[in-house]
C-alpha positions in Angstrom: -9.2 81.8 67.9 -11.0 79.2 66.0 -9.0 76.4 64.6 -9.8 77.5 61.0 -8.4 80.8 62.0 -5.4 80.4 63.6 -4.3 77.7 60.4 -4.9 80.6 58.7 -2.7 82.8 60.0 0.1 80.5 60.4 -0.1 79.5 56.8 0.1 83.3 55.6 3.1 83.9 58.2 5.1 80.8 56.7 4.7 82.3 53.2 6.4 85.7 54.5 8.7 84.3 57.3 11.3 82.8 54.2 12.4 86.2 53.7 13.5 86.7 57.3 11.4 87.1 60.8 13.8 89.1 63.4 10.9 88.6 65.7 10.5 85.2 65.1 13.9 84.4 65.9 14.2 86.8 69.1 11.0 84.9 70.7 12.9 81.4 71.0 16.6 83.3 72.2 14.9 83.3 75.9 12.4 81.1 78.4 9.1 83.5 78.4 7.5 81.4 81.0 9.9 82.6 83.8 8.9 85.6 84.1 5.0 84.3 84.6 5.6 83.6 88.6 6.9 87.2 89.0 3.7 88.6 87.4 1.0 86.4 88.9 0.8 88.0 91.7 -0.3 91.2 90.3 -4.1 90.3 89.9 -6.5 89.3 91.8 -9.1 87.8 89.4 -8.9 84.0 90.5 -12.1 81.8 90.4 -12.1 81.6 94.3 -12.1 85.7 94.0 -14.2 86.3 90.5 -12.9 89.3 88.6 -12.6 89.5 84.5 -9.9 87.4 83.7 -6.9 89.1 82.5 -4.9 89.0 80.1 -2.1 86.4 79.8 1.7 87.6 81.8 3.7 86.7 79.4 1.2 88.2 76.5 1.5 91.6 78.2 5.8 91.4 78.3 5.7 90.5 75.0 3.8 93.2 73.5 6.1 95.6 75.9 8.6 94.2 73.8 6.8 95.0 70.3 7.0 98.4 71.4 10.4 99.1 72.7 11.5 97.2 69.7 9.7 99.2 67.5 9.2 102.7 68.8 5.5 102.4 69.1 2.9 104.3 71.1 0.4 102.1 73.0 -2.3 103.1 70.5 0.2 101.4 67.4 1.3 98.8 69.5 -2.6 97.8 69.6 -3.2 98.4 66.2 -0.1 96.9 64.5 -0.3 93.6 66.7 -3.9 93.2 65.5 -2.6 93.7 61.9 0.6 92.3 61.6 1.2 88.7 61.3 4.6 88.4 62.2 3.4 90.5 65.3 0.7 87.9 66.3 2.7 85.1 65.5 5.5 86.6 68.3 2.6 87.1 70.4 1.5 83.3 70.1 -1.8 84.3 68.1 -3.6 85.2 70.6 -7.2 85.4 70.3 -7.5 89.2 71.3 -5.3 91.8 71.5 -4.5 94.2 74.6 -6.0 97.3 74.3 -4.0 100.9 74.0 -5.5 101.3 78.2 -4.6 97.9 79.5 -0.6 98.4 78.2 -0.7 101.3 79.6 -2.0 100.1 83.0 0.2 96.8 82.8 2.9 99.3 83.2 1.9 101.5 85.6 1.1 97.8 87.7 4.9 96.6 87.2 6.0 100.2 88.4 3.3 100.4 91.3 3.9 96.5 92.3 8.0 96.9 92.4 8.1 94.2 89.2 10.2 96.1 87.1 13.3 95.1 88.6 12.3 91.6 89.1 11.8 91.2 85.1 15.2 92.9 85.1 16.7 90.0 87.3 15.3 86.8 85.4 16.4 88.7 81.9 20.1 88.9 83.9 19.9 85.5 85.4 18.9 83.6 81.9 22.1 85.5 80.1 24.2 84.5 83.1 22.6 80.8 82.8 23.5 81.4 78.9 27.2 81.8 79.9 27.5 85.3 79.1 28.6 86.5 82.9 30.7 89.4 83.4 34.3 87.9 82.7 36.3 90.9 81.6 35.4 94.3 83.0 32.8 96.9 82.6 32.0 100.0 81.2 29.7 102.3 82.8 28.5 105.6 80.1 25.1 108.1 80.6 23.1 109.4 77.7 20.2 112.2 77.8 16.9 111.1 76.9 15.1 113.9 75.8 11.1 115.1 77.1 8.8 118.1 76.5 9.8 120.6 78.5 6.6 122.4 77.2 5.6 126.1 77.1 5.0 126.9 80.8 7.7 129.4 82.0 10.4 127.4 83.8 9.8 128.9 86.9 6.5 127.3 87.1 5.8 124.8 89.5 5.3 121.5 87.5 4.7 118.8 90.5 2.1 115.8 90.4 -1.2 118.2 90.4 0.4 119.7 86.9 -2.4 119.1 84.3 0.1 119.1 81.5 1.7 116.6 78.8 5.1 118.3 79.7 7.3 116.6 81.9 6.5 116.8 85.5 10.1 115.7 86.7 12.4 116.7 84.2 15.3 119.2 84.1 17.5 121.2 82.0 21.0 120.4 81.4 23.9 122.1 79.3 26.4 120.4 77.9 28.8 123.0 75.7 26.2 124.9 74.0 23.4 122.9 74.0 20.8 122.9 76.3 18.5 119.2 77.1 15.6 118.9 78.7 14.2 115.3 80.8 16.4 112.4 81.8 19.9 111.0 82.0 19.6 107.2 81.3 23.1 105.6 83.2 23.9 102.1 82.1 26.9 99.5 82.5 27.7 96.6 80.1 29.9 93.9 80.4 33.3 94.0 78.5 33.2 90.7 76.8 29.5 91.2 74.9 28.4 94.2 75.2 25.1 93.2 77.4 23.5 96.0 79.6 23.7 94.8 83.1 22.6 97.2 84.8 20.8 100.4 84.9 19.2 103.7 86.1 17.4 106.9 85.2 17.9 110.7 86.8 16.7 114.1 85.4 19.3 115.6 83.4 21.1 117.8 85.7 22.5 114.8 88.0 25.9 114.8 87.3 27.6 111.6 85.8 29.6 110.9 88.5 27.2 110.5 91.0 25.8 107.5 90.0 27.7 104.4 90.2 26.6 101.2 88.7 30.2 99.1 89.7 30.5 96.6 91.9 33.0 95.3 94.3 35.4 92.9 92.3 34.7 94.4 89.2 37.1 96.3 86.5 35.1 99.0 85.3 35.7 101.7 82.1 34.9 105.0 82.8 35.5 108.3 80.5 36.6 111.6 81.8 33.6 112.4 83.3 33.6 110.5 86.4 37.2 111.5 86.9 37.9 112.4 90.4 35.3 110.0 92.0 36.3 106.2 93.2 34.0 103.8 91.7 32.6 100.6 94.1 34.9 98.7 91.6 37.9 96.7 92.8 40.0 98.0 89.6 39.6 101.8 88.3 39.7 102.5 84.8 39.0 106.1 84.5 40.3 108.8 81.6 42.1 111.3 83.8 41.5 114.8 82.6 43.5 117.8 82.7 43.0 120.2 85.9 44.0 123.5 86.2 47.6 123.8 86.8 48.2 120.3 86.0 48.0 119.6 82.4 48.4 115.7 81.6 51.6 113.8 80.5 52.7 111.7 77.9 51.9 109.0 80.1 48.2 109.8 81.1 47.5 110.4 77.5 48.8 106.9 76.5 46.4 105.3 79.6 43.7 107.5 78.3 43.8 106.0 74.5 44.0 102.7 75.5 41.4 103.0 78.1 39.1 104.9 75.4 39.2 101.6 73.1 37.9 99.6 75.3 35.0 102.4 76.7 33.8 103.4 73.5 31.8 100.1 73.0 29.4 101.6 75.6 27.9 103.8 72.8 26.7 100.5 70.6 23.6 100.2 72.8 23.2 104.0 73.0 22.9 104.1 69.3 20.4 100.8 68.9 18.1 102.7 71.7 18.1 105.5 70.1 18.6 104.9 66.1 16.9 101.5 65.3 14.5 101.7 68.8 13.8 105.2 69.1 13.8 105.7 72.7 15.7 108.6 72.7 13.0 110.8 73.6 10.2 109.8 75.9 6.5 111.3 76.0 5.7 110.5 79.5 5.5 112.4 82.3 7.3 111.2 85.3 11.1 109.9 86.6 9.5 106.7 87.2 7.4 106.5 83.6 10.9 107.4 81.9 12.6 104.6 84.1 10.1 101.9 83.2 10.4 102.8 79.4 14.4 102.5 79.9 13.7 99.3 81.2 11.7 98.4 78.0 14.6 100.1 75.8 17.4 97.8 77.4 15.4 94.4 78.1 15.1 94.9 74.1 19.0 96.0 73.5 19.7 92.9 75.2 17.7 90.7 72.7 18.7 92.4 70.4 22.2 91.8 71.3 22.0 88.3 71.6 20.5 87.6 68.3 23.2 89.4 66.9 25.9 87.2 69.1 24.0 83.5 68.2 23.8 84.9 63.8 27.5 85.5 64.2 28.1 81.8 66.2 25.9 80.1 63.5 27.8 81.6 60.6 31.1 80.5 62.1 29.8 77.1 62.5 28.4 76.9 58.8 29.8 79.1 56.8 28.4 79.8 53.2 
């Protein structure tokens, strides 16, 4: 961008970022650049090799970002970061802007080239270097997220030949009455502040308690659920649940309250996924599609979570 150009922008940005920039503040909450040397790698377009140059790493997470944060398609991410200021000036006003097919093949390349976990590790490590390590406990909760089942009949093979939007790897689950169709999205958070630490995606119809996300030495919350499985974690804190010919005491109910007030702060990131993020339902077509945009969904919870936690320390240190 030409130096005219990109003053230009910046002054029009500062005369709209008085009356409040979340992205602004989220871009300085964490250090971009480490995530450069786990991307590098992924091309091969060096001057030694030749190749069109590609776009910038860090560009590419960061307009990830701009989509998990706002719900967007690839073909609105492209559009709305070429229109929006406050969009370029979180992506560093770049002079172009990735096209709807390059996101789209930037994160089938982090899937493909194993990378997804990787970002996953640096996003855990810099909130660990933050001083937000798990001090207190877990809490370990699953949630559907939703696909198109489409119109085929459901004994139809769907497999990776399927020439159809509908999901090739989903499956139905009931839960009471109501039948979902796709994924289970399985995450645990820490106690203390509510991070996601880790994470993992299933079709629908793996139970709960099959997937465990504890660690050894850990405390971990747990509803009734997983009850009659024994977590990886040092300290169980399941809800117990009435079996037949055993109803539960006094006692178990007591456990079950207090353990409930502590497990229920698992569904704050459900709801920002799904209500402010909109990532409850997925368009693509695979397990591992769905699992890299659940990796988008909580690397953005997790900002999102920390801006929260550094609005509330700056108001206690100056308050109005």
């Amino acid at each position: 961008m030409s130096g005219f150009g990109d003053y230009f922008l910046r002054q029009h940005y500062a005369m709209g970022a008085g009356l409040g920039d979340n992205l602004g503040e989220i871009s300085g909450l964490i250090d971009w650049e480490r995530f450069r040397p786990i991307l590098s790698d992924m091309y091969r377009d060096t001057k030694e090799e030749g190749g069109r140059p590609h776009y910038d790493e860090i560009l590419m997470v960061k307009m990830l970002v701009l989509q998990g944060w706002y719900g967007l398609s690839d073909y609105e991410a492209e559009r709305q970061a070429t229109d929006r200021i406050s969009f370029r000036h979180f992506l560093g006003y770049p002079e172009k802007v990735p096209d709807r097919t390059t996101l789209w093949l930037f994160r089938e390349r982090l899937t493909e080239k194993g990378k997804i976990h990787l970002i996953w590790e640096e996003l855990q490590r810099q909130l660990d270097d933050q001083g937000y390590r798990i001090k207190r406990g877990t809490i370990q909760d699953a949630t559907f997220i939703t696909s198109d089942p489409g119109h085929a009949p459901a004994d139809k093979p769907r497999g990776d030949e399927a020439k159809t939007r509908r999901s090739r790897d989903g499956t139905w689950m009931k839960k009471g009455k109501k039948s979902e169709f796709g994924y289970k999205f399985h995450v645990l958070t820490d106690k203390e502040n509510q991070f996601i630490r880790r994470f993992d995606t299933t079709t629908a119809s793996v139970h709960d308690s099959q997937i465990d996300l504890s660690q050894k030495g850990e405390t971990v919350y747990r509803d009734k659920g997983y009850f009659g499985t024994v977590p990886f974690a040092s300290i169980d804190k399941t809800m117990h649940r009435a079996v037949r010919g055993r109803k539960l005491s006094e006692k178990d109910k007591r456990r079950n309250r207090a353990i409930n007030r502590t497990r229920s702060l698992v569904e704050r990131p459900f709801a920002v996924i799904k209500r402010v993020f909109h990532a409850g339902h997925v368009m693509v077509t695979t397990h591992l599609r769905a699992h890299a945009k659940n990796l988008v969904s909580c690397f953005c919870y997790n900002l999102f979570n920390l801006f929260r936690i550094r609005t509330a320390q700056r108001q206690l240190s100056h308050p109005s």
